[in-house]
N, C-alpha and C positions, 0 to 999 in steps of 0.2 A: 363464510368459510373460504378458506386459501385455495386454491388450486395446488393441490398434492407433490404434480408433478414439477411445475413450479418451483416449490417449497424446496425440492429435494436437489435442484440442480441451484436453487442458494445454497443452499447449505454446501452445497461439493464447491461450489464457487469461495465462499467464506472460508474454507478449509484449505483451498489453495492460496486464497489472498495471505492466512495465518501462515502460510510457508513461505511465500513471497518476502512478507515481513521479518518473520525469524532469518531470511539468509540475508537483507539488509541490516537487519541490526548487528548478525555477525559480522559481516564485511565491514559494517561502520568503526568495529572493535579491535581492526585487524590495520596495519599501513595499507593508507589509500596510494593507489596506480592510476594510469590511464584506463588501465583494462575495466579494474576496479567499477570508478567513475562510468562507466560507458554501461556493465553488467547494474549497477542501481539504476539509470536512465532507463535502462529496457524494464526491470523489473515496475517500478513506478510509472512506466509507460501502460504498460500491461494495466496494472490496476488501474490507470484514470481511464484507462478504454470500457475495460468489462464491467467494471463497477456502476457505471452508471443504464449499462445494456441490464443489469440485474437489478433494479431500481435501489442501489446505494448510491444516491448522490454525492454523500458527503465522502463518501470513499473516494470516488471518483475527483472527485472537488480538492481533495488533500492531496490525493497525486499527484494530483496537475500540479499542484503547487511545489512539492517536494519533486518531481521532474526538475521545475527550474529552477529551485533552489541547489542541486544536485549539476546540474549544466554549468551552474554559475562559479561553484566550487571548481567545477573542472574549468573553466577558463581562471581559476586565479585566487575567486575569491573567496577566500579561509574564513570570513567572519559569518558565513553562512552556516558552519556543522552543528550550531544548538539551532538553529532552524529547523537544520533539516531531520537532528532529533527529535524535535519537537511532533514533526510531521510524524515521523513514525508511529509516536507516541500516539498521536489523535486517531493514526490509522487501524493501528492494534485496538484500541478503544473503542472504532466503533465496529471495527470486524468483531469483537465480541460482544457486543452491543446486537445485532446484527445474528448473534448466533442463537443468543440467549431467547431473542424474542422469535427465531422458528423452531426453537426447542417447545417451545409453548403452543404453537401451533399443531 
């Protein structure tokens, strides 16, 4: 059986990552800035840090990835933004992935 406590600050965790992700997909929907760019770096910063402190690796593991795919955008390069929706995509997937199985607990 899980530890309770545990269990409850995933779930606050997972419920801020879902917010995290909902203001990245809106910004991705909106003209990208420097500002922009620098506000998804932080945000995907965030989640590859705590994600993996809350044992979601792969959360963790997609940010990293979508950080520098997001960097790389900001230095130039355009042919990264189905990447880095992609990343979202995996990320939203498995934060409810993630939700569903402490629902159950």
């Amino acid at each position: 059986m899980g530890d309770p406590e545990l269990d409850e600050l995933k779930r606050e965790f997972l419920a801020e990552a879902q917010e995290k992700i909902d203001e990245i997909q809106a910004t991705l929907n909106r003209e990208t800035s420097i500002q922009t760019l620098d506000r998804l770096v932080y945000l995907a910063h965030q989640l590859k840090g705590s994600g993996g402190s809350y044992g979601f690796q792969r959360i963790s593991t997609d940010a990293a990835e979508l950080e520098k795919a997001i960097e790389n955008v900001a230095q130039g390069d355009r042919t990264l933004e189905g990447k880095i929706r992609e990343h979202v995509d995996n990320l939203r997937s498995e934060i409810e992935r993630g939700t569903r199985e402490l629902a159950k607990a």
